[in-house]
C-alpha positions as CSV (number, residue, x, y, z in Angstrom):
1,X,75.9,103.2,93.2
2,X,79.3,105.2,93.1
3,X,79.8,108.2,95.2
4,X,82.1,109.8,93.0
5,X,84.9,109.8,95.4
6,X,88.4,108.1,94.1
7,X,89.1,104.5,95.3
8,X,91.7,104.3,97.7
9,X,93.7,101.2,97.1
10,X,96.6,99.7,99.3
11,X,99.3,97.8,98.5
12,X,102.6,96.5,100.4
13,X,106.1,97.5,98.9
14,X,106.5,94.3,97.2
15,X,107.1,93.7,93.5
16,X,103.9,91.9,92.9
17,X,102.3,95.5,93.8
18,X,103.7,96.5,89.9
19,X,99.8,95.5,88.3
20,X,98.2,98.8,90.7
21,X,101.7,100.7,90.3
22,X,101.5,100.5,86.4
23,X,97.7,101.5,86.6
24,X,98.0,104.5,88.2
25,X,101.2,105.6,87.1
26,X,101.0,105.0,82.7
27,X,97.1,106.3,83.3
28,X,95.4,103.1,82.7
29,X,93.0,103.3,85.8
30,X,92.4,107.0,84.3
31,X,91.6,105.3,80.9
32,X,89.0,103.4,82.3
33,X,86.9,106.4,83.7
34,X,88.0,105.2,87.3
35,X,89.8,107.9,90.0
36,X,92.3,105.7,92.2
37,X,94.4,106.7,95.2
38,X,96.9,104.6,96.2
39,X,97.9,103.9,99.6
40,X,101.9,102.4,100.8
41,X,100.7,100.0,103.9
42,X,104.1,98.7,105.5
43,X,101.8,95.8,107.5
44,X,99.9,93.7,106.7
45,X,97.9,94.0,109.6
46,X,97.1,97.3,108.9
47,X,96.1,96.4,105.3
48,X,93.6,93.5,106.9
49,X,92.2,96.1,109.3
50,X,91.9,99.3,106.8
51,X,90.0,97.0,103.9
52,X,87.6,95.4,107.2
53,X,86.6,98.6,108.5
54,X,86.3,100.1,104.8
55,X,89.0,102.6,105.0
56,X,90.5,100.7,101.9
57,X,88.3,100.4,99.1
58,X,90.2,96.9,98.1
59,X,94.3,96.1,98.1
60,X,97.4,93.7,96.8
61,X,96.5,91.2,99.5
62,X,98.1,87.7,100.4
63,X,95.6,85.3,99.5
64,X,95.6,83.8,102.9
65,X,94.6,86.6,104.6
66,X,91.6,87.2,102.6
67,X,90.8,83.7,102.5
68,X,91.2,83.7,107.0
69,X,89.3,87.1,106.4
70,X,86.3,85.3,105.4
71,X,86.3,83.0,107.7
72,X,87.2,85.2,110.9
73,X,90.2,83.7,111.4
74,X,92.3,86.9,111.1
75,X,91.8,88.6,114.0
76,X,88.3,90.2,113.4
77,X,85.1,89.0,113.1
78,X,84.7,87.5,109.6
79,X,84.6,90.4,106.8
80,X,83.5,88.0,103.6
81,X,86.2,88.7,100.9
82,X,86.2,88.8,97.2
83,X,89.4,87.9,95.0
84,X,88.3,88.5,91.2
85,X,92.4,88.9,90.2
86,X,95.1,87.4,91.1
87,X,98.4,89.5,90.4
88,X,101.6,87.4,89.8
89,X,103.2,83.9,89.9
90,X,106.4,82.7,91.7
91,X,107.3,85.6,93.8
92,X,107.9,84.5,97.1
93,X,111.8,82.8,97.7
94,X,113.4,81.5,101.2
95,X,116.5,83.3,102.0
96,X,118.7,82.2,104.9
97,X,121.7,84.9,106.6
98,X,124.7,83.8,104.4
99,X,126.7,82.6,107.6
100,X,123.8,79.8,108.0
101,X,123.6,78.5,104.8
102,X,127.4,78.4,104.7
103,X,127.1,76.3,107.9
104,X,124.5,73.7,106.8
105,X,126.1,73.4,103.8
106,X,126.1,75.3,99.7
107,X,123.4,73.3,98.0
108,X,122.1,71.0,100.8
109,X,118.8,73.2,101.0
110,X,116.2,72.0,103.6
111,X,118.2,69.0,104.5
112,X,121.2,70.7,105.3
113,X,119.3,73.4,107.6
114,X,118.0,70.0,109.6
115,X,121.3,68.8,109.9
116,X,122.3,72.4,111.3
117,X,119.2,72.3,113.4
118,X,119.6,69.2,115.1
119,X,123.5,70.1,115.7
120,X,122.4,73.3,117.4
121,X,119.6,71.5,119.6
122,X,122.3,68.6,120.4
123,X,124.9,71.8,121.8
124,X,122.2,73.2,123.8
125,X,122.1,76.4,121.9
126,X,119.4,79.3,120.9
127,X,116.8,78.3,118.2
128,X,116.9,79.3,114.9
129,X,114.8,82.2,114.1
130,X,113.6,82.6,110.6
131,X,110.9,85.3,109.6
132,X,107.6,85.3,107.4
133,X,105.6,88.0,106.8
134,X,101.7,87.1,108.4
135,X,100.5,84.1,109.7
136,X,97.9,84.0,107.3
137,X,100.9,84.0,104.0
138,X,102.1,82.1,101.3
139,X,105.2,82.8,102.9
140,X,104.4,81.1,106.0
141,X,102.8,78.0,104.5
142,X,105.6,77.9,101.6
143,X,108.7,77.7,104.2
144,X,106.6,74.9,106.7
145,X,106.4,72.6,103.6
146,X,110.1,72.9,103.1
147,X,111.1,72.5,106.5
148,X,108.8,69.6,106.8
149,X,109.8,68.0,103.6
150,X,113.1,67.5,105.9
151,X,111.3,66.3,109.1
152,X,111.9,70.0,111.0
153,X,109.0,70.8,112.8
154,X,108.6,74.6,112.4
155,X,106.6,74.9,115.4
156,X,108.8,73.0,117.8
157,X,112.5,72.8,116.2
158,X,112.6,76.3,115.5
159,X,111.6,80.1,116.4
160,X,109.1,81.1,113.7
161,X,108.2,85.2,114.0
162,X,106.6,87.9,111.9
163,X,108.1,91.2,110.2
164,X,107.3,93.2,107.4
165,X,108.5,92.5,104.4
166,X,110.8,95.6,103.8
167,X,112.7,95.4,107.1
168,X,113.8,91.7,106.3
169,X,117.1,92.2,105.2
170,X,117.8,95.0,108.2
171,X,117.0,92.0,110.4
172,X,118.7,89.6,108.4
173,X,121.9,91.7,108.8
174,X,121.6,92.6,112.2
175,X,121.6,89.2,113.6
176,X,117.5,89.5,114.6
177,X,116.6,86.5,112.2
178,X,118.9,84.0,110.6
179,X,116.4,83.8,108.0
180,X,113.5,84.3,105.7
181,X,110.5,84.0,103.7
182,X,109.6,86.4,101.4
183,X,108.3,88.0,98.0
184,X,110.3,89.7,95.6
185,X,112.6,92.0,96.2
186,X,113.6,91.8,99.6
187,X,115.8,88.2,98.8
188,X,117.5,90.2,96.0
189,X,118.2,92.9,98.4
190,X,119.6,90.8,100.9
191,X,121.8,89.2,98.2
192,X,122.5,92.3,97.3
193,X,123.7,93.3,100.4
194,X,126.2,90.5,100.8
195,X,124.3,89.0,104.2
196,X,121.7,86.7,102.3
197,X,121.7,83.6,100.5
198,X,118.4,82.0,98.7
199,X,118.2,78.6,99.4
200,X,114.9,77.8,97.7
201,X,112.2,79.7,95.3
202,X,108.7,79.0,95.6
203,X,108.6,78.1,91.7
204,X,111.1,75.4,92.7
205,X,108.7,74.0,95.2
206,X,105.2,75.1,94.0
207,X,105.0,75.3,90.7
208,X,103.3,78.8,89.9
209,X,103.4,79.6,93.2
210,X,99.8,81.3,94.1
211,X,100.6,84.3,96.3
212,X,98.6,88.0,96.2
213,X,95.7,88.6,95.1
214,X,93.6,91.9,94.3
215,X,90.8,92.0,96.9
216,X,87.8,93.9,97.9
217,X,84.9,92.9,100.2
218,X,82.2,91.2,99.1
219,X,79.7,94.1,99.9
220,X,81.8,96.5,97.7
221,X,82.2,94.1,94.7
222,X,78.5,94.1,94.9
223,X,77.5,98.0,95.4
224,X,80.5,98.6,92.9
225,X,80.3,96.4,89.9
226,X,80.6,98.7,87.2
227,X,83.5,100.7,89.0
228,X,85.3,97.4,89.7
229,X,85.1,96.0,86.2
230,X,87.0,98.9,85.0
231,X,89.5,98.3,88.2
232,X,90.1,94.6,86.7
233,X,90.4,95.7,83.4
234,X,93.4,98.4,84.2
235,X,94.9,95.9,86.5
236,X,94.9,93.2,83.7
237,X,96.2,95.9,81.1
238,X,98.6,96.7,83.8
239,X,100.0,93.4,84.1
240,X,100.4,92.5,80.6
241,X,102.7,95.8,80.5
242,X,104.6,94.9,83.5
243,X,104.9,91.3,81.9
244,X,106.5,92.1,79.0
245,X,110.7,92.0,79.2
246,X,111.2,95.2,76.6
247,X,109.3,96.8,79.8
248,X,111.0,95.2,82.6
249,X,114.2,97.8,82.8
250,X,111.1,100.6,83.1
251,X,109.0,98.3,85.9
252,X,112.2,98.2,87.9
253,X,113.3,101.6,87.7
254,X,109.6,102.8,88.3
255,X,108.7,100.3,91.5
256,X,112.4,101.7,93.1
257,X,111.2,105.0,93.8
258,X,110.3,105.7,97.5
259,X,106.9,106.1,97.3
260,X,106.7,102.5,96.0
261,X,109.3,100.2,97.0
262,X,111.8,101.8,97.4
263,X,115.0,98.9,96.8
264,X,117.4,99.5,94.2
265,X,116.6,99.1,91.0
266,X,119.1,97.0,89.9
267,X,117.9,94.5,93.0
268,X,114.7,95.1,92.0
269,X,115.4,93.9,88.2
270,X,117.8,91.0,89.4
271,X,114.1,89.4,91.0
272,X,111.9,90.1,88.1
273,X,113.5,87.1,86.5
274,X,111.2,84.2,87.9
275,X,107.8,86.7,88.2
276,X,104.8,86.2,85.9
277,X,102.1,89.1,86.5
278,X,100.1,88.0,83.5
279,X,98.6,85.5,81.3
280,X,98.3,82.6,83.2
281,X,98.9,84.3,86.7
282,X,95.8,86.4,86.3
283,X,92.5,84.3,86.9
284,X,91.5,83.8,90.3
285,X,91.6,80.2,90.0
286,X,89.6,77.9,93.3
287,X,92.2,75.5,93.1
288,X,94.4,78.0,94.1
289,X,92.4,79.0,97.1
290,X,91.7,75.2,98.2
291,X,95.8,74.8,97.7
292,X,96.4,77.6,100.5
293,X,93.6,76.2,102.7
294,X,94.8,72.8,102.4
295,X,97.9,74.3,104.1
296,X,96.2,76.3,106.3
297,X,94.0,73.1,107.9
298,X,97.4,70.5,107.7
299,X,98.9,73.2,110.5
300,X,95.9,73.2,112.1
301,X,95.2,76.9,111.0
302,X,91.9,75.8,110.1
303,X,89.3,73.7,111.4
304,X,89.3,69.9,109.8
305,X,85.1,70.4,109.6
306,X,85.7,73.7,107.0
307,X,84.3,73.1,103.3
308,X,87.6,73.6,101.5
309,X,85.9,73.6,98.0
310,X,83.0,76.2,99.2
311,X,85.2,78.1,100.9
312,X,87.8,78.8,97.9
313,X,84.9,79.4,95.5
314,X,83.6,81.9,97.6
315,X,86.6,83.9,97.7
316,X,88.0,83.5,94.2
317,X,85.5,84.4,92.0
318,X,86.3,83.6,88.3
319,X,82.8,84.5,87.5
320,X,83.8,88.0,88.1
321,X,87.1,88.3,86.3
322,X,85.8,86.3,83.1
323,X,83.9,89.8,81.8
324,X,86.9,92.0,82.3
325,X,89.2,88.8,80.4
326,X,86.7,88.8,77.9
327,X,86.4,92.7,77.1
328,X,90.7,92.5,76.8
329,X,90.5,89.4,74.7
330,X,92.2,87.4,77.2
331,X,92.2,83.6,78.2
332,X,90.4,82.3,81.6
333,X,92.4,79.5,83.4
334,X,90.4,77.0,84.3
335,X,90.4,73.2,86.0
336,X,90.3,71.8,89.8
337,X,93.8,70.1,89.2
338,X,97.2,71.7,90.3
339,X,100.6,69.4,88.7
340,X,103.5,69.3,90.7
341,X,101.9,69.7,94.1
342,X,101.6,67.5,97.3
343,X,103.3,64.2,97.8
344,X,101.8,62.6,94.7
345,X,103.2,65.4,92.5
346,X,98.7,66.6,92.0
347,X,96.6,68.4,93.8
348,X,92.6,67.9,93.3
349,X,90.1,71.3,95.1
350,X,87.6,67.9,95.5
351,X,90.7,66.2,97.9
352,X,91.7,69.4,99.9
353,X,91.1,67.8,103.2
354,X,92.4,64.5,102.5
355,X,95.5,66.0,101.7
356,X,96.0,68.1,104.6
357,X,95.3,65.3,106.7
358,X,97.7,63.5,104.9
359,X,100.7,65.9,104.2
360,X,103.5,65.2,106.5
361,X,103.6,66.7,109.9
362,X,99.9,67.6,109.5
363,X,98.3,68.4,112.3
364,X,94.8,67.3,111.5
365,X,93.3,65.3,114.4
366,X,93.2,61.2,113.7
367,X,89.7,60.5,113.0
């Protein structure tokens, strides 16, 4: 049963944040008979620890996190998680300090930073340093594959750290990190800046790269099913505004303002190009889920005994979103396949563990 009070929602200053934005600032959380407070989280540590402990209602998570959530892999003792929305394709990006991808050559991509690599570990210099944003992160997965796909082993051949997202480009430029991965818009910004250069984007690699979710815990998606219907279906309403490009000159100019983001707008409409927040980015799809895990066991993040399948349908619940799809009119994504991913170009939820076990540089014991 509802108490009445608003939900208190928290989000990172990140663009795929503009589905909760847009709710609460063109009424559509209002429209749907459900009081929201939002809350700017700069960690997302302190986003994992506020929706545990129930001082968040539910927030614009990484899907990782809720997934390591779940199974107590995160720091706390496991808090089960529900994802019934995902919020946007294809925002993260891997950015290196301009002066490094100069170095290991314009256009060489991961291959070129290996060839850099192995010069600097040959001289008998310092490590490269490049940043993600959580352990438990698209991010953090997304820029291992890359560097493996070029035979760098990111947790021996170079320094991997953590840092907020929105601080990324202060490193960047201050000579902290020589690199980083990242959603939208802190690559633009350190484009922008002149100190940055994008070397790869996550749609390049992983096609409709999965990255944040919307996610409560399971206990609240259970006392409050009513209240979070009407969540999904501003969120979803939401995203198809924030989708649409006669809107995306509005979304830029609105997510700039300090109490959201807080970029420039013009670096914040120069990374909307390669965003989707609707449509197909929308359904909480298992596939998804078993993708991340996948990557989360092949780096040993995980335990090679874990139930891959059961665990990602568990956390992404379809079964939840379908209703709020439905009411709207919309389409459900559905199938156990991913194209484009892995070594053989597909990715089956049934295969999860095979593949981890078989993804170069995987660290899943030998059997």
């Amino acid at each position: 049963m509802s108490d009445g009070r608003p939900l208190k929602l928290g989000f990172i200053p990140l663009i795929d944040a503009a589905p909760l934005i847009v709710a609460a600032e063109l009424g559509y959380f209002d429209s749907e008979g459900v009081a929201v407070e939002l809350s700017r989280e700069m960690s997302w540590a302190t986003v994992r620890d506020k929706v545990a402990f129930g001082t968040l209602d539910g927030a614009h998570m990484l899907a990782p996190l809720a997934l390591a959530m779940s199974l107590g892999l995160a720091g706390l003792d496991p808090t089960p998680m529900a994802a019934p929305l995902a919020l946007a394709l294809n925002g993260p990006a891997i950015t290196l300090a301009a002066r490094v991808a100069e170095a290991a050559g314009p256009g060489e991509g991961a291959q070129g930073l290996a060839r850099l690599i192995a010069r600097r570990q040959a001289e008998g210099a310092s490590p490269i340093t490049l940043a993600v944003v959580f352990p438990f992160s698209v991010h953090n997965y997304l820029l291992r594959d890359w560097l493996a796909s070029a035979g760098v082993d990111p947790d021996r051949d170079i320094r991997l750290t953590v840092a907020p997202p929105s601080r990324m480009t202060e490193l960047l430029s201050g000579g902290v990190i020589e690199g980083f991965c990242v959603t939208e818009p802190w690559n633009a910004t350190a484009v922008a800046a002149g100190v940055g250069t994008v070397v790869a984007r996550g749609s390049q690699l992983w096609p409709r790269t999965p990255d944040k979710v919307f996610a409560v815990t399971e206990a609240h998606a259970a006392a409050e099913p009513q209240r979070l219907q009407g969540l999904l279906r501003a969120l979803l309403r939401a995203a198809a505004w924030a989708d649409a490009p006669e809107n995306r000159a509005a979304l830029a100019a609105l997510l700039s303002q300090p109490a959201y983001i807080g970029a420039d707008a013009g670096a914040i409409a120069a990374s909307l190009s390669d965003i989707v927040f609707a449509r197909e980015a929308n359904t909480p799809r298992p596939v998804h889920g078993g993708w991340l895990l996948g990557q989360m066991m092949r780096w040993g993040h995980l335990p090679a005994s874990a139930d891959i399948p059961a665990v990602a349908s568990r956390v992404y619940r379809p079964d939840l979103y379908e209703p709020a799809a439905a009411a709207l009119g919309l389409a459900v994504e559905a199938g156990d396949v991913l194209e484009g991913y892995g070594a053989q170009g597909r990715f089956r939820l049934a295969d999860a563990a095979g593949y981890a076990a078989r993804a170069p540089l995987s660290r899943v014991p030998r059997r």
